[in-house]
N, C-alpha and C positions, 0 to 999 in steps of 0.2 A: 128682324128678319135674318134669313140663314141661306148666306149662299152654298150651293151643290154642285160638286166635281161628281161625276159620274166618269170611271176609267175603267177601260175594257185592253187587257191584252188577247193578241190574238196570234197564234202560235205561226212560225213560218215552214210548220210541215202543212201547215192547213192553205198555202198554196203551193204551187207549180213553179217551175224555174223559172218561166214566159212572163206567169203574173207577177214574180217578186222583181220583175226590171222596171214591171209600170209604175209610171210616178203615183204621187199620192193621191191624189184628185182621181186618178185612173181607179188606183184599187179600190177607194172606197164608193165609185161605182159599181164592184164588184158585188152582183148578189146575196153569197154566203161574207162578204163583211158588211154589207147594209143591213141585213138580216139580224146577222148578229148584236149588233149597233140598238137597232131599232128595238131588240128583245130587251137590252138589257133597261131604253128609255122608255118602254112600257114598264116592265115591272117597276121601277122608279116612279109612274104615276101612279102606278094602284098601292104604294107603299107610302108616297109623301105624307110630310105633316104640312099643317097649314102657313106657317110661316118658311117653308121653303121653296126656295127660288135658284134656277137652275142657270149656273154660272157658264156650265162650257160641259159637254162631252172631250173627254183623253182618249185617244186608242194610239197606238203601237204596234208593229207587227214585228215580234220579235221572240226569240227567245227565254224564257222566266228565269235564267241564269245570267241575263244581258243585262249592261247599266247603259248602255249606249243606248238610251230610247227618248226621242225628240220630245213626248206627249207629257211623260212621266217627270223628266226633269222641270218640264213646266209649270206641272201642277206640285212641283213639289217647291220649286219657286215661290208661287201664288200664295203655298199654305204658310211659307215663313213669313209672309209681309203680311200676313190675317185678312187676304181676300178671298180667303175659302173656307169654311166654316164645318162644310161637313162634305165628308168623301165615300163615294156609294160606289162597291166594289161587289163582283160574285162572291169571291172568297178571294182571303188573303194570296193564295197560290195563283189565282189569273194576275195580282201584280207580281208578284214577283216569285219564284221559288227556291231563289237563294238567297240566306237570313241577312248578309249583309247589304242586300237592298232594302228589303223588307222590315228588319227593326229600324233602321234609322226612320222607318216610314211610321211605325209603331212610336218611335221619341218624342218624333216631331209632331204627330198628333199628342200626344198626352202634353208636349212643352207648350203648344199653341191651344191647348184644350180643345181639338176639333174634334168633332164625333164621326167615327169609323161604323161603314153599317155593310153587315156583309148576307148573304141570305142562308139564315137557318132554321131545319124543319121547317121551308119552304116561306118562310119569311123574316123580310128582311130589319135583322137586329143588329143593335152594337152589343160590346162584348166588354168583359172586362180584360186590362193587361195582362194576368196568367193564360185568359182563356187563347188571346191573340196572339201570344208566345207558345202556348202550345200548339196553334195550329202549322204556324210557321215550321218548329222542329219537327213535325209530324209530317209537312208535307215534302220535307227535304230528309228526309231518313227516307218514306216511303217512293220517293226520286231514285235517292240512291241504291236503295234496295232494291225495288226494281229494273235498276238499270245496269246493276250489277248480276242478277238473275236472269237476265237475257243475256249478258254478254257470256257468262258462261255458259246457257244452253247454245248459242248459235256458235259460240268455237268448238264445244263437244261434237256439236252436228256436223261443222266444219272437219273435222278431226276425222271426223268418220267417211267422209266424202261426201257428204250431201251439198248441192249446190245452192245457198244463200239465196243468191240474187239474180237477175233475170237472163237467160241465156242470150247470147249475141248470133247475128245470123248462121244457117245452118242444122240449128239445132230449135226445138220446141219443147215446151215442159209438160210430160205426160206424168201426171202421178207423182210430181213433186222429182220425176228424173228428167232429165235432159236426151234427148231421141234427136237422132242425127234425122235429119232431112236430106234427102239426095240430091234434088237440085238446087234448094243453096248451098250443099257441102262442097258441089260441084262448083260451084262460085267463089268461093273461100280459098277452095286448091288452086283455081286458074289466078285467083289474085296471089295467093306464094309464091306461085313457079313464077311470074309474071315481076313479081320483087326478085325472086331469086337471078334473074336473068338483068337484071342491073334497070328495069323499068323506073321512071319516076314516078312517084306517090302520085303526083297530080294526073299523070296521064294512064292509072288503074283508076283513077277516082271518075275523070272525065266521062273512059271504058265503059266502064260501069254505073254511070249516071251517079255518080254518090260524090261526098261531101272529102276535101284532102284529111281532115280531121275523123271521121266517120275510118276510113281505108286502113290508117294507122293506126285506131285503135283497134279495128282488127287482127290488122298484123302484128300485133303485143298481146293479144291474149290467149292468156294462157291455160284458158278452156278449150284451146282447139287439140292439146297437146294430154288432154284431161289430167290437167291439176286446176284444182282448187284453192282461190286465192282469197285469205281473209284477212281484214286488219288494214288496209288500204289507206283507210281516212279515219281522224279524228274528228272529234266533236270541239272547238276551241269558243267560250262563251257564246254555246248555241248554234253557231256555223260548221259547217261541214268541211274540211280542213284535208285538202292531201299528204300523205307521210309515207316514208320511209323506213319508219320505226316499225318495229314489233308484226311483221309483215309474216303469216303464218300461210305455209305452202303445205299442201297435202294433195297427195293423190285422189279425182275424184270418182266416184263410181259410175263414168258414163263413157261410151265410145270416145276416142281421139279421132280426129279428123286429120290430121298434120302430124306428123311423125316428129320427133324430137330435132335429129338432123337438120332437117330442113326450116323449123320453128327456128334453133337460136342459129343458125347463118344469114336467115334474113332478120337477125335482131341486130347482126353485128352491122350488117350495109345499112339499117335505118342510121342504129348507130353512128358509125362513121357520118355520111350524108349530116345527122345534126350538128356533128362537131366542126365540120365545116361552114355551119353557119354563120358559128360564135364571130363575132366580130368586138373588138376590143376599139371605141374610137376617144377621140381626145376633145370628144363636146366640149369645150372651156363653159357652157351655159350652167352647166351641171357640177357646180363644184364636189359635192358629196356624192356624187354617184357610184355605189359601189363599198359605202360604208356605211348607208344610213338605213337600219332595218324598223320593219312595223312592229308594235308589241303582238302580232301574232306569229310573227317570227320572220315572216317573207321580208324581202327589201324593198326597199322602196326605190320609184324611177323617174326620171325627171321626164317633164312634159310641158306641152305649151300649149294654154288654152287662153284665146281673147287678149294674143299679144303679151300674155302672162307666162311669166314660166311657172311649174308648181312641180312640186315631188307626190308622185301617187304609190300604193299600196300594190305590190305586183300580184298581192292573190283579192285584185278586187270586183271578181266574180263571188265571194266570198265574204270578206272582209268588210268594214261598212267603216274602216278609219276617214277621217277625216283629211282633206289636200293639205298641201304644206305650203304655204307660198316659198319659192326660192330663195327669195334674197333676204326675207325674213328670218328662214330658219338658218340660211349658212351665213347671216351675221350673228346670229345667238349661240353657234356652232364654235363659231370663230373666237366672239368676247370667252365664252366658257372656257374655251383649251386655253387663253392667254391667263386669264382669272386661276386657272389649272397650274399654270406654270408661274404666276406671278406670288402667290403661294406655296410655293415650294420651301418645303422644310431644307435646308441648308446646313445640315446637323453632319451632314457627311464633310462638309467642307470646314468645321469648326473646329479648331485645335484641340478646343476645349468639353468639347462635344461627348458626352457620356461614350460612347464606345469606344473612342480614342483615348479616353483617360485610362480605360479599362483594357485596352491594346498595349499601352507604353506600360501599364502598370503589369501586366504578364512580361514582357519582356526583360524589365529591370528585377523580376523574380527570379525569371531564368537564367538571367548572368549570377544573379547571386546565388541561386544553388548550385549554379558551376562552377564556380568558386570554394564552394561550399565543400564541393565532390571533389576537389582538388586538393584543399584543406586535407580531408578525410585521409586522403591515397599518401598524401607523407605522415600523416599518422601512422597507415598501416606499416609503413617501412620500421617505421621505428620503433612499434610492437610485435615483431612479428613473430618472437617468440612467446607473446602471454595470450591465450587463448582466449581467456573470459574477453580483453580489451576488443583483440580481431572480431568476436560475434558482433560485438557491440557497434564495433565500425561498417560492417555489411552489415550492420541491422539499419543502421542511419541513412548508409548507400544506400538502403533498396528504397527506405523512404523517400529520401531525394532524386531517384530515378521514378518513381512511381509521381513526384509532385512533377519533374520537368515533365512527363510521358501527358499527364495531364492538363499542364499549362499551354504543351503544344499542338493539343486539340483545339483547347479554346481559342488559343492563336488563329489556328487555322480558319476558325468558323468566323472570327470578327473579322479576318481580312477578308471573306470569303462576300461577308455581308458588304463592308463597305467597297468592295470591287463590285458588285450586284448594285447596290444603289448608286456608284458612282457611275458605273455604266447606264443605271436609268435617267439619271439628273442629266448627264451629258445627251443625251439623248431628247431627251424635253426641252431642251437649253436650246440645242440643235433647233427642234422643230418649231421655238417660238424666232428665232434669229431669220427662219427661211420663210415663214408664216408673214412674218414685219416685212422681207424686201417681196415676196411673190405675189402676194396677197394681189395687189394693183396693177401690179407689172407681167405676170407669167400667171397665170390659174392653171392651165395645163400641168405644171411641172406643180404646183401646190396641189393638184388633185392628184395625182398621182404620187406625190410623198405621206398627204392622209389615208390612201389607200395603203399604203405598206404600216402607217403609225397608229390609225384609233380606229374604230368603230363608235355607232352613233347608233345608241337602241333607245327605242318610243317603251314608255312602261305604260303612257295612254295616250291620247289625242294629244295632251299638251306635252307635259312631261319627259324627259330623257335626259338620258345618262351617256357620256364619252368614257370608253375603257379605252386605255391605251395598250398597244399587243407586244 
């Protein structure tokens, strides 16, 4: 007998913001993924052989660039301990559509001899290894070619003023342009003038029946002032990612509602008002707080759930990283930077130390070509009537100013070096001496000296690295 993984991805544009907060049990009540589900365990029945037996349905709802996927890892579990025999996919690209998910899925089949059956010319066959390599690179060149082919039509478009994406109150999309509406535009101007006159966000929001969030994103865009904003947000393994980078402004082709003037004065009052928020406090709960970032780039915050403390992911509207337990991760934080320092090459402090042999040995050069050039200079006295001997002696001079000229570069650069690492060692020395008395006694004042000394980056859920700054 032949047990059967049947695995369905299913893409996270294929739901709504609403639906991708509901738990899992919620979504696959969801009609269009039971549907789904249900299509792929029909055609599974009108394709079996008789000796197969259906181990578990996999689904996921993710990205086909993502590794983060609960179902997937599962079944890729199952297939290395030879409790799954064969795996019945649409095509290789619903698992995965990037090759380094995807081949290792290809190895581990051909290592454990399990049979891959995907549906082609409308039924479902295995394939051989060229054939599953080629779909793989076939389906990640045509990813990328077409997603490279819309990005530049929609910045062309962008470029030209055309408006991308959906207009914000005030305005309606007639003909793929943006048409002012009067009585929301009328609404949009009473909520500027209404900032401009020092009003709180929350009591335009109240005003107005609408959301404090909703008001402000109003009053930051920069369609009312007709520019057109593209480049906003990245894609980061499948997620939708806010950024700061590569951020393309163009003037767009539709009425302005809000004058320039009056757009960036009430940018500067939002402004200000958020920076008065910023509050800096001295949680001692949180020892990392403030150094330890997601591998998506956001930082991470410390929080307290069920009497627990744990560090979360700040963009985890987004982000699908995994909690950190606290005390967990800043003891591992902790052994590593001492591991960090207790390793420490000590080459700088070694008499015998290749750079220093190579420092004393320039130096004892340079007394002796000054010497040397000393030698030379009572020569010249003493020739100074034979011509041929004087060339000979500036010819020698210039050699030996041209060897000191260059011995005191290098001088320069080896002391230069071990001032640089002597100032780094002293300074790691430092941090492991206040680390050993703070650690137990003061965390405030140890949080606060790791804030000025490392950062702590996730390269994945598990995984991270401490740079020292």
């Amino acid at each position: 007998m032949k047990y059967v993984a049947i695995y369905a991805r299913i893409s996270r544009d294929d739901l709504s913001d609403e639906e991708m907060k509901l738990s899992r049990e919620k979504v696959l009540s969801l009609s269009k993924i039971k549907d789904r589900i249900k299509t792929l365990t029909t055609e599974f029945e009108e394709n079996r052989e008789p000796d197969w037996i259906l181990e578990n349905v996999y689904w996921d709802i993710e990205s086909g660039y993502s590794s983060e996927r609960e179902d997937l890892i599962k079944m890729f579990n199952k297939v290395e301990r030879g409790l799954i025999n064969v795996v019945f996919i649409k095509e290789i690209g619903r698992v995965a559509r990037d090759p380094l998910i995807s081949i290792p899925l290809i190895n581990l089949a051909e290592a454990q001899k399990i049979e891959l059956y995907s549906l082609r010319l409308g039924k479902y066959e295995t394939k051989t290894r060229q054939m599953w390599m080629f779909d793989v690179f076939y389906n990640d060149a045509e990813y990328h070619m077409t997603k490279d082919r819309y990005k530049i039509e929609t910045l062309s478009k962008a470029k030209q003023g055309f408006k991308l994406t959906g207009v914000p109150l005030g305005y309606k999309m007639i003909d793929k342009i943006p048409i002012v509406q009067e009585k929301e535009a009328d609404i949009v101007k009473e909520m500027f003038q209404l900032a401009l006159k020092g009003e709180s966000l929350n009591n335009i929001a109240k005003k107005h029946n609408m959301g404090y969030t909703t008001v402000k994103q109003i009053l930051m865009n920069k369609t009312y002032i007709g520019i057109n904003v593209y480049g906003k947000y990245i894609y980061f393994q499948g997620k939708r990612i806010k950024t700061n980078d590569d951020i393309i402004e163009v003037p767009g082709n539709w009425e302005s509602i809000i004058d320039h003037d009056t757009f960036y004065s009430v940018q500067e009052i939002i402004e200000k008002r958020s920076f008065k928020k910023i509050r800096i406090t001295d949680n001692e709960k949180y020892l990392l707080g403030g150094v330890v970032f997601c591998y998506c780039g956001w930082k991470l915050y410390g929080t307290t759930l069920r009497n627990n403390q744990y560090y979360v992911c700040s963009n985890k509207k987004i982000c699908r990283c995994k909690m950190k337990r606290a005390d967990v991760l800043e003891k591992e934080v902790i052994k590593k930077i001492e591991d960090e320092i207790s390793n420490l090459d000590h080459d700088v402090y070694d008499p015998n130390s290749k750079i220093r042999i190579r420092l004393n040995q320039l130096l004892n050069d340079n007394i002796k070509l000054e010497n040397d050039k000393n030698d030379l200079a009572h020569k010249f006295i003493k020739v100074k009537n034979n011509d041929f001997m004087i060339d000979k002696i500036l010819e020698e001079q210039s050699k030996i100013d041209n060897s000191i000229l260059s011995n005191t570069e290098e001088i320069k650069r080896l002391q230069y070096i071990l001032s640089s690492e002597q100032a780094t060692e002293n300074k790691k020395d430092i941090l492991k001496k206040v680390i050993d008395f703070y650690y137990e006694k003061d965390r405030i004042k140890l949080k606060k000296l790791l804030q000025l000394a490392i950062e702590v980056r996730f390269e994945n859920n598990y995984r991270f690295e401490i740079y020292f700054l």
